[in-house]
C-alpha positions in Angstrom: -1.9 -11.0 4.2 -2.5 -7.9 1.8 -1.2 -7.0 -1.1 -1.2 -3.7 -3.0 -3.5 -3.5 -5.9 -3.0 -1.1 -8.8 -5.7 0.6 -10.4 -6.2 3.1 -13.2 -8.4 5.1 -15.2 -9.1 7.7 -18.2 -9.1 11.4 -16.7 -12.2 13.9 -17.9 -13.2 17.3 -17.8 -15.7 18.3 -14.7 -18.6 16.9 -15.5 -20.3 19.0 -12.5 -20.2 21.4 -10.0 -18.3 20.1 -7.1 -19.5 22.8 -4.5 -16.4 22.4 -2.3 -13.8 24.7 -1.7 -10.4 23.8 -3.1 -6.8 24.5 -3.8 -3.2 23.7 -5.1 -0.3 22.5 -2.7 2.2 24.6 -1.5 5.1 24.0 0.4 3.6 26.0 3.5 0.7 23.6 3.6 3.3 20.3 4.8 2.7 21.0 8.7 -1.4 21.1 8.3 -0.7 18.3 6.1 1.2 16.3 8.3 -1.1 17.0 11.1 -4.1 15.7 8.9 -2.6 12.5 7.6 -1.4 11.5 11.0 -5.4 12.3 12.5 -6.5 10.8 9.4 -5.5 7.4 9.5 -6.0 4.7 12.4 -3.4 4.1 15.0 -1.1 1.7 13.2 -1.6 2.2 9.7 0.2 5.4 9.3 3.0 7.6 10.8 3.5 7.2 14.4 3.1 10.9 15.4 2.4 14.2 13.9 5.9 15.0 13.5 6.7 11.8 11.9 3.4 12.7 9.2 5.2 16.0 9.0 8.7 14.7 7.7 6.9 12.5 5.5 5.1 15.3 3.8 8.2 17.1 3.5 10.1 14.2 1.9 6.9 13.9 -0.7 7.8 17.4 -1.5 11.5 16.6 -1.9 9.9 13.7 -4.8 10.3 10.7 -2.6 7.9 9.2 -4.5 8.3 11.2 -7.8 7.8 15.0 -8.6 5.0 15.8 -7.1 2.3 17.8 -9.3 1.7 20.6 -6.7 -0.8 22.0 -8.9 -3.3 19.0 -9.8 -2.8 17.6 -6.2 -5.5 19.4 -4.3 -6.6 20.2 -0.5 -10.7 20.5 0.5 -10.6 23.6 3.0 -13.7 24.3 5.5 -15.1 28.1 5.8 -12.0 29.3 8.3 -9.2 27.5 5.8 -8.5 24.7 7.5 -7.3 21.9 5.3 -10.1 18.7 6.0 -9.3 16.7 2.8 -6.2 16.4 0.4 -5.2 14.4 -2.4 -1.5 14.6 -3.9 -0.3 13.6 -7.0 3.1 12.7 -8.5 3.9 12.6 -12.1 4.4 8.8 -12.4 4.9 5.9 -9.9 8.5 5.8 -8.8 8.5 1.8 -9.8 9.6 1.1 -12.8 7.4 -2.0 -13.5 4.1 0.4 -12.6 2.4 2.6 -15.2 3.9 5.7 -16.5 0.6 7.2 -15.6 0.3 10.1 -12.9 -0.2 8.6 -9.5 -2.9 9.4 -6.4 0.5 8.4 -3.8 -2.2 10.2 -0.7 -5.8 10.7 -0.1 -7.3 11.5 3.2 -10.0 13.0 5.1 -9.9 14.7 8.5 -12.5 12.0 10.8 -14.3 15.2 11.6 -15.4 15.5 7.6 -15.7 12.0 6.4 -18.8 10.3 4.7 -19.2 14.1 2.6 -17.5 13.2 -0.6 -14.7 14.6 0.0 -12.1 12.1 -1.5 -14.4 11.6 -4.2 -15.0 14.8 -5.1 -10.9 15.6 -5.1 -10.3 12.5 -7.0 -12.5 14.0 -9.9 -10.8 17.2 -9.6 -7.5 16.3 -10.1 -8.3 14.2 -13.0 -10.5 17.4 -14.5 -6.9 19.0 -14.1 -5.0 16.1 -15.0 -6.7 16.0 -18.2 -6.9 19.6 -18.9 -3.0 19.4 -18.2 -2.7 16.9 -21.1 -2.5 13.7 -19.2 -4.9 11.1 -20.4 -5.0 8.4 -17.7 -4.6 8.3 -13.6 -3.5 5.7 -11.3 -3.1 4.7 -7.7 -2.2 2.0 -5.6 -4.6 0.8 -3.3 -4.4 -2.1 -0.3 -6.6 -4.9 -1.2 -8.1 -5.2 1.9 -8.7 -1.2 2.1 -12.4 -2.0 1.1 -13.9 1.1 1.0 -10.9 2.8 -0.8 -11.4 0.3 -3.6 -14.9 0.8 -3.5 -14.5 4.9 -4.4 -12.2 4.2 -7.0 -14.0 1.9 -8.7 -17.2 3.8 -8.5 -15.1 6.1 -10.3 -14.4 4.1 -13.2 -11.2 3.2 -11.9 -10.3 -0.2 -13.0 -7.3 -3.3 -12.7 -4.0 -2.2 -14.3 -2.4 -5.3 -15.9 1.0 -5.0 -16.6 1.8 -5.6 -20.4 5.0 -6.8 -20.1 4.0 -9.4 -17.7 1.3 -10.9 -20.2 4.0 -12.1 -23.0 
């Protein structure tokens, strides 16, 4: 059995050019979004449909999970506009007992663009914005059987959040 493994790590400036097109969230972006996580993700590990991927979208932009930084979270789009990648960020996990840190709560890839760089290259982006927004550290939650998830982030100095409160 699985558990979820938090991770964190210090945000920086760009340190180069990462030669993909990019934007900001908007609210008119949660079908395409919906669409993508559902084709993102095998059958059984996320929503069961398009339109359930949808209405979880739209209840991340209602703050389910915290207010959601519409700015820093990012989507990759291809030559025509279509979103192929996205990463969203809330302000700070919803849990109390988690770190007050902004959280990566979604990253995905469309199948058609994987193996690019993609996630990794909107994972540095939004913690070039992150820290140009002030914020000094990032954090996400990660599956710890999800071994190529844990792989990216630790490749991105990403690194075991310990609880300080747990340790007295």
């Amino acid at each position: 059995m699985s558990s979820k493994v938090t991770l964190i790590a210090r945000t920086s400036p760009l340190r180069f050019d990462p030669d993909i097109s990019t934007r900001s969230l908007s609210a008119e972006d949660i079908p395409a979004l919906g669409e993508l996580q559902f084709n993102a993700y095998d059958q059984g590990l996320g929503e069961q449909s398009v339109a359930a991927a949808t209405a979880e979208m739209r209840e991340v932009f209602a703050g389910k999970y915290g207010n959601l930084l519409t700015e820093i979270s990012q989507v990759a789009v291809d030559e025509t506009g279509k979103i192929i990648a996205g990463v969203l960020v809330v302000e700070h996990a919803p849990e109390a007992e988690g770190p007050t840190a902004p959280l990566l709560i979604e990253l995905f890839t469309d199948r058609d663009h994987r193996r690019q760089g993609l996630a990794e290259r909107l994972v540095v982006i939004s913690g070039d914005l992150l820290f140009n927004a002030g914020y000094q550290e990032v954090a996400v939650s990660v599956d710890d059987s999800n071994a190529a998830a844990l792989a990216l982030y630790l490749s991105l100095d990403f690194r075991r959040w310990e609880n300080d409160d747990e340790q007295d």
